[in-house]
N, CA, C and O of each residue as an XYZ file, in Angstrom:
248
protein
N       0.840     -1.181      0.000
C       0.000      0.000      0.000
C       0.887      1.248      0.000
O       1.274      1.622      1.107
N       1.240      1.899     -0.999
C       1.634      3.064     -1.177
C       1.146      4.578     -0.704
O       0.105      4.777     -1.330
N       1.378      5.498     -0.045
C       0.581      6.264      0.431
C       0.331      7.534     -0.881
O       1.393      7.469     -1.499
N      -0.411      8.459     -1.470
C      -0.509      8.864     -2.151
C      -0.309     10.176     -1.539
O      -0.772     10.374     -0.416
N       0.544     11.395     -2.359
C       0.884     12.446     -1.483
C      -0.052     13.588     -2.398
O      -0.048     13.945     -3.576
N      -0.634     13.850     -1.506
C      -1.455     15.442     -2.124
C      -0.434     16.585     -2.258
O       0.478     17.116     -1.623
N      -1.133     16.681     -3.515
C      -0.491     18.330     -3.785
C      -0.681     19.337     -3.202
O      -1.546     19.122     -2.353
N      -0.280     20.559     -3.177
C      -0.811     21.561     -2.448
C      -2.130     22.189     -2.908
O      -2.608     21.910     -4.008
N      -2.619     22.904     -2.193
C      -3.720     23.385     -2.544
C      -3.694     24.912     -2.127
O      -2.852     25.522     -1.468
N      -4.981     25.382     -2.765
C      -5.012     26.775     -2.505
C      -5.161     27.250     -1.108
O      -4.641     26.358     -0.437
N      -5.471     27.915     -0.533
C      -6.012     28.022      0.579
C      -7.323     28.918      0.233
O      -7.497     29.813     -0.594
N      -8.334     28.205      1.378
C      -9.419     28.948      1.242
C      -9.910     30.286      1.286
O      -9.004     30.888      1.860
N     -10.623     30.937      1.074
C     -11.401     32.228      1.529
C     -11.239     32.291      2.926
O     -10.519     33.176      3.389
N     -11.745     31.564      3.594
C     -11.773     31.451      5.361
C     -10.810     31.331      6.182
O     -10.825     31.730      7.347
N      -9.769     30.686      5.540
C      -8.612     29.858      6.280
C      -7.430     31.888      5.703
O      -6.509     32.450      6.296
N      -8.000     32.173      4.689
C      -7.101     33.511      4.114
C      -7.582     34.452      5.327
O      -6.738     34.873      6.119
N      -9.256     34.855      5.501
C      -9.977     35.385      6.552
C      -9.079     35.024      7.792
O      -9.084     35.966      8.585
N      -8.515     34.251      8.105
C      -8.880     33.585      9.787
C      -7.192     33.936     10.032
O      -6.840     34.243     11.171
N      -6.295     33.884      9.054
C      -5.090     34.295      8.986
C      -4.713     35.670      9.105
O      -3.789     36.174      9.744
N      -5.829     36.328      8.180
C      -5.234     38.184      8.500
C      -5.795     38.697      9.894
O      -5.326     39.673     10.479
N      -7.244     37.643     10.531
C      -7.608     38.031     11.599
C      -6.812     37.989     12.748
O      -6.632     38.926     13.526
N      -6.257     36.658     12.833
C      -4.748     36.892     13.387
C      -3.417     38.003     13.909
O      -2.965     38.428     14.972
N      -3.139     38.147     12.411
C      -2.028     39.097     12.374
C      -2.736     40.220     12.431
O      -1.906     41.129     12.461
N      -4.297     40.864     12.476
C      -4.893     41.857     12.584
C      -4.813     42.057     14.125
O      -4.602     43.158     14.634
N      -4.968     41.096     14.714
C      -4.786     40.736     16.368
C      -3.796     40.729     17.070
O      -3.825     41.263     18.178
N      -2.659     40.107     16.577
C      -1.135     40.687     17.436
C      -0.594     41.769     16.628
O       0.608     41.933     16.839
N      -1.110     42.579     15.748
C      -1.097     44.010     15.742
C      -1.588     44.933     16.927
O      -0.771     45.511     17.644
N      -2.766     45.036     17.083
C      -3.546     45.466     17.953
C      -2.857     45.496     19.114
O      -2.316     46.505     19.564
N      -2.856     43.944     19.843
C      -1.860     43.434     20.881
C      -0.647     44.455     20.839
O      -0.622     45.416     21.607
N       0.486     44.184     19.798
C       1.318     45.075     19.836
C       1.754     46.792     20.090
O       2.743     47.464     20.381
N       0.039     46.996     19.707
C       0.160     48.617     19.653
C      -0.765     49.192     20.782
O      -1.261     50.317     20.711
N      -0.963     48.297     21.869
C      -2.697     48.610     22.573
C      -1.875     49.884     23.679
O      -2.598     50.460     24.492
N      -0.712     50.156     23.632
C      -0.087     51.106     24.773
C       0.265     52.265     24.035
O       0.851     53.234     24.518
N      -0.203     52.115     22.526
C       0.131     53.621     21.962
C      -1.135     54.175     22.002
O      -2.172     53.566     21.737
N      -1.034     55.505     22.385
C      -2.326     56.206     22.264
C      -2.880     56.820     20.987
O      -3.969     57.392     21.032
N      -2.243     56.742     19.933
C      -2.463     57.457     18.941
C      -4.074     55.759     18.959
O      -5.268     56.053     18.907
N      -3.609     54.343     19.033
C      -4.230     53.546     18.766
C      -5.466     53.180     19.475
O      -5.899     52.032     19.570
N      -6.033     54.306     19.996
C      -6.737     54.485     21.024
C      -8.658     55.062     20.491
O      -9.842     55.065     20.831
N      -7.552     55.507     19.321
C      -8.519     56.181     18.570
C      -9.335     55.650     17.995
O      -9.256     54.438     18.197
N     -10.697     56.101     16.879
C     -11.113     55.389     16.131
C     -10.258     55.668     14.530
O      -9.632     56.648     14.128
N     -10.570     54.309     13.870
C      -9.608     53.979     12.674
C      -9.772     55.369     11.762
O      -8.724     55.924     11.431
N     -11.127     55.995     11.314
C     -10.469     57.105     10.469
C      -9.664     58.512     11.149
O      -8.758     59.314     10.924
N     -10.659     58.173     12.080
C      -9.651     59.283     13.076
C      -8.092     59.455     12.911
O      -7.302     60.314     12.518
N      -8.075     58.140     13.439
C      -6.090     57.600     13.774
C      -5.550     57.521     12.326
O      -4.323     57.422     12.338
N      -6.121     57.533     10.991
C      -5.373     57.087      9.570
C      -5.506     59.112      9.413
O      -4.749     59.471      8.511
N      -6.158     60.172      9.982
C      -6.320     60.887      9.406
C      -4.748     61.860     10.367
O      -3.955     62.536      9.712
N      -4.657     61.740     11.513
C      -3.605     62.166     12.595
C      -2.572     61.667     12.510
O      -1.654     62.341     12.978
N      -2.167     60.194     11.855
C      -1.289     59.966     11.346
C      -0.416     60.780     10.099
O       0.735     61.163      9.890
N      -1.526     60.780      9.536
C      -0.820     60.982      8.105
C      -0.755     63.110      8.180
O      -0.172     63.847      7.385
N      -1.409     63.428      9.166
C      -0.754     64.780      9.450
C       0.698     64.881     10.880
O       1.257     65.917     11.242
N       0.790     64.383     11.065
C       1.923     64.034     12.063
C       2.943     63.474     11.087
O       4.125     63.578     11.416
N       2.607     62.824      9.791
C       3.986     62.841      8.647
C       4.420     63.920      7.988
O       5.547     64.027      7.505
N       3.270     65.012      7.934
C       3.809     66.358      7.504
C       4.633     67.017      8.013
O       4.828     66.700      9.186
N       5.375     68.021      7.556
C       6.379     69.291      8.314
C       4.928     70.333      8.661
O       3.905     70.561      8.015
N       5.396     70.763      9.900
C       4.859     71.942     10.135
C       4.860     72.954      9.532
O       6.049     73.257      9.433
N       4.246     73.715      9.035
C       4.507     74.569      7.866
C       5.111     76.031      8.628
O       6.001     76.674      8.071
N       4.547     76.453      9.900
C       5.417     77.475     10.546
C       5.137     77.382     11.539
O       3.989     77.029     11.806
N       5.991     77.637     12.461
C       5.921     77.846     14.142
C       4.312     78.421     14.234
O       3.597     78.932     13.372
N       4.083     78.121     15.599
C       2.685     78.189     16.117
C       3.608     79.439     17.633
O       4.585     79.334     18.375
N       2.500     80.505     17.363
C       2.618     81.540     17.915
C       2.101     81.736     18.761
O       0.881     81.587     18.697
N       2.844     82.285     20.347
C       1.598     82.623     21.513
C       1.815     83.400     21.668
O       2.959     83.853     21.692
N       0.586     84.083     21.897
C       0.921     85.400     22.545
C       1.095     85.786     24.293
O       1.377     86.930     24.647
């Protein structure tokens, strides 16, 4: 009796799902002590991406 070896296969829709949910999860995990991550998601994608800008000029007090 010879054993017959399967080929690989694709991976599913679900098993693709259940994988990014994962790494979506020890993301999270990883970042739960930053406060920027505290936020809600458009919030935090919108404060991000102005915190990559230069300040355009000193902020003045009087």
């Amino acid at each position: 009796m010879s054993k017959t070896v399967e080929e690989p296969r694709e991976k599913t829709l679900h098993e693709l799902n259940m994988e990014q949910r994962a790494i979506n999860q020890a993301i999270k995990e990883a970042n739960k002590d930053d406060p920027l991550y505290s936020l809600p998601e458009p919030v935090r994608r919108a404060v991000a991406k102005r915190m990559q800008k230069p300040a355009r000029a000193p902020i003045k007090v009087d």
